[in-house]
C-alpha positions as CSV (number, residue, x, y, z in Angstrom):
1,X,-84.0,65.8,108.2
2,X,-81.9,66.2,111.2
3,X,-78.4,67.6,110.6
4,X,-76.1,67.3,114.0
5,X,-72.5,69.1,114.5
6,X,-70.5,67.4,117.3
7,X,-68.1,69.3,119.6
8,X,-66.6,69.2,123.4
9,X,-63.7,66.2,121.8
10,X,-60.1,66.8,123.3
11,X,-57.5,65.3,125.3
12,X,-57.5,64.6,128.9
13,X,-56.0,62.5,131.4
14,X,-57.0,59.6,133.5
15,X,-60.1,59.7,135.5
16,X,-60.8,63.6,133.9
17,X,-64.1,64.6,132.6
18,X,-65.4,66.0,129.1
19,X,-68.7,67.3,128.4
20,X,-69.7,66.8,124.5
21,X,-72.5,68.2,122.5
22,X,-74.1,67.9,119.8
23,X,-75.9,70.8,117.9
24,X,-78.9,69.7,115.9
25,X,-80.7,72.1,112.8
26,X,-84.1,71.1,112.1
27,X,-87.8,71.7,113.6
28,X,-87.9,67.9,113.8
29,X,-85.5,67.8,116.7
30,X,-87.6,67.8,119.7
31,X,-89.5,65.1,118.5
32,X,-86.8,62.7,117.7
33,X,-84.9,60.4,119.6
34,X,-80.8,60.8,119.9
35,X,-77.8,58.8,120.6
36,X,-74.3,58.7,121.5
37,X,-71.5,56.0,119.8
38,X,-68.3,55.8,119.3
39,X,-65.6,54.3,117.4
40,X,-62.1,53.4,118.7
41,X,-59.0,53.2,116.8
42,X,-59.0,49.8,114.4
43,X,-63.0,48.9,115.9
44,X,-66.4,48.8,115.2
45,X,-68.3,51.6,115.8
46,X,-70.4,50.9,118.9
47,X,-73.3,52.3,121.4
48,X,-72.6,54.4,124.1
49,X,-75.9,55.9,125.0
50,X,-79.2,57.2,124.0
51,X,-82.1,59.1,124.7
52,X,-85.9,59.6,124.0
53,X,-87.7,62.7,122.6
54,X,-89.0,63.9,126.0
55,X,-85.6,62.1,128.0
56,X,-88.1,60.2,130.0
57,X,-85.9,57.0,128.7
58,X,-82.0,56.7,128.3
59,X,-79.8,54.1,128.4
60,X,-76.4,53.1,128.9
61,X,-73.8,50.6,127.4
62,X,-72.8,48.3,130.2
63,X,-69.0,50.1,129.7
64,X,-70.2,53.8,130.6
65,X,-72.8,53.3,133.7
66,X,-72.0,55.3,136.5
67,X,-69.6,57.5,134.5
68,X,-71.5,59.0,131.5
69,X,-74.9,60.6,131.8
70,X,-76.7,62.0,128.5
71,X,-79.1,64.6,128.1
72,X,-80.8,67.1,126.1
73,X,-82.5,70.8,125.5
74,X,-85.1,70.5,123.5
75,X,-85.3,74.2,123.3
76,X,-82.0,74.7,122.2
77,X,-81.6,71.9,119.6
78,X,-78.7,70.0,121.8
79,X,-78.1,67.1,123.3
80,X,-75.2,66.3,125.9
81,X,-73.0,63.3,127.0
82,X,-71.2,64.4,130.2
83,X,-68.4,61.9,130.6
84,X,-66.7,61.3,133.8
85,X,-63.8,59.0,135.4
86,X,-62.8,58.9,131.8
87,X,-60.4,55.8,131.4
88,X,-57.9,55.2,128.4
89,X,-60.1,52.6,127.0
90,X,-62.9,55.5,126.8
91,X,-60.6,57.2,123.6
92,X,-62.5,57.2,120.7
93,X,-64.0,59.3,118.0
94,X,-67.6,59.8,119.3
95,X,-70.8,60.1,116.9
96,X,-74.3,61.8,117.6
97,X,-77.0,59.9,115.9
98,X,-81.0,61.0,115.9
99,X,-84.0,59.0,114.4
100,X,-87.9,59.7,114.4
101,X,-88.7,57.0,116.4
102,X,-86.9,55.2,119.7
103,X,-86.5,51.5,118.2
104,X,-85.7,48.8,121.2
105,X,-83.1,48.0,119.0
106,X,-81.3,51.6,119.9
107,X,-77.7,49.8,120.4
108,X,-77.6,49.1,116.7
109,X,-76.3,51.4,114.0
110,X,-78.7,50.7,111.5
111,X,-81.7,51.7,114.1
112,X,-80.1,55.3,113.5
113,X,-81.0,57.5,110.4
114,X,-78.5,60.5,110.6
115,X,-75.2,60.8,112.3
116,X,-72.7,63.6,113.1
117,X,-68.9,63.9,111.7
118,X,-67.8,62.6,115.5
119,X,-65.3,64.4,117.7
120,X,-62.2,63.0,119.2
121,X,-61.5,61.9,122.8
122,X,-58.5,60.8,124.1
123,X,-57.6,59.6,127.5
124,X,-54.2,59.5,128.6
125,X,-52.6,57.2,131.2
């Protein structure tokens, strides 16, 4: 099993940029897919992006293309989400998520076996 330690949350203003990682423990990691999500003040928690074993697949919610851009190091057991042109509506706790296998259904929670305690992002106007 996976275990994943998010950091890289903090506050920043308007159209500023954040880089957040995630730290992963495990000799499993390189083989399994990861995700970002994130939950906003009185919402569901929901997909932000996501990213195969070997990166040769990510994708985006509709919300973050052009802006956000995930990756990983396989060799270092992390995974990014480099977020730019943040906007208020982008503040949020975020969550890294990992699974054995990339499901087509990789927006959904349940599609996602082990999650991170989340980091906080705030955006101010």
């Amino acid at each position: 099993q996976v275990q994943l330690v998010e950091s890289g949350g903090g506050l920043v203003h308007n159209g500023g940029s954040l880089r957040l990682t995630c730290a992963a423990s495990g000799r499993s990691f390189r083989t399994y897919a990861m995700a970002w999500f994130r939950q906003a003040p009185g919402k569901e928690r929901e997909f932000v992006a996501s990213i195969t074993w070997s990166a040769g697949t990510t994708d985006y919610a509709d919300s973050v293309k052009g802006r956000f851009a995930i990756s990983r190091d396989n060799a270092k057991n992390t995974m990014f989400l480099q977020m730019n042109s943040l906007k208020p509506e982008d503040t949020a706790v975020y969550y890294c998520a990992s699974n054995p296998i990339y499901s087509n259904g990789f927006m959904y929670i349940s599609n996602w076996s082990a999650w991170g305690q989340g980091t906080p992002v705030t955006v101010s106007s």
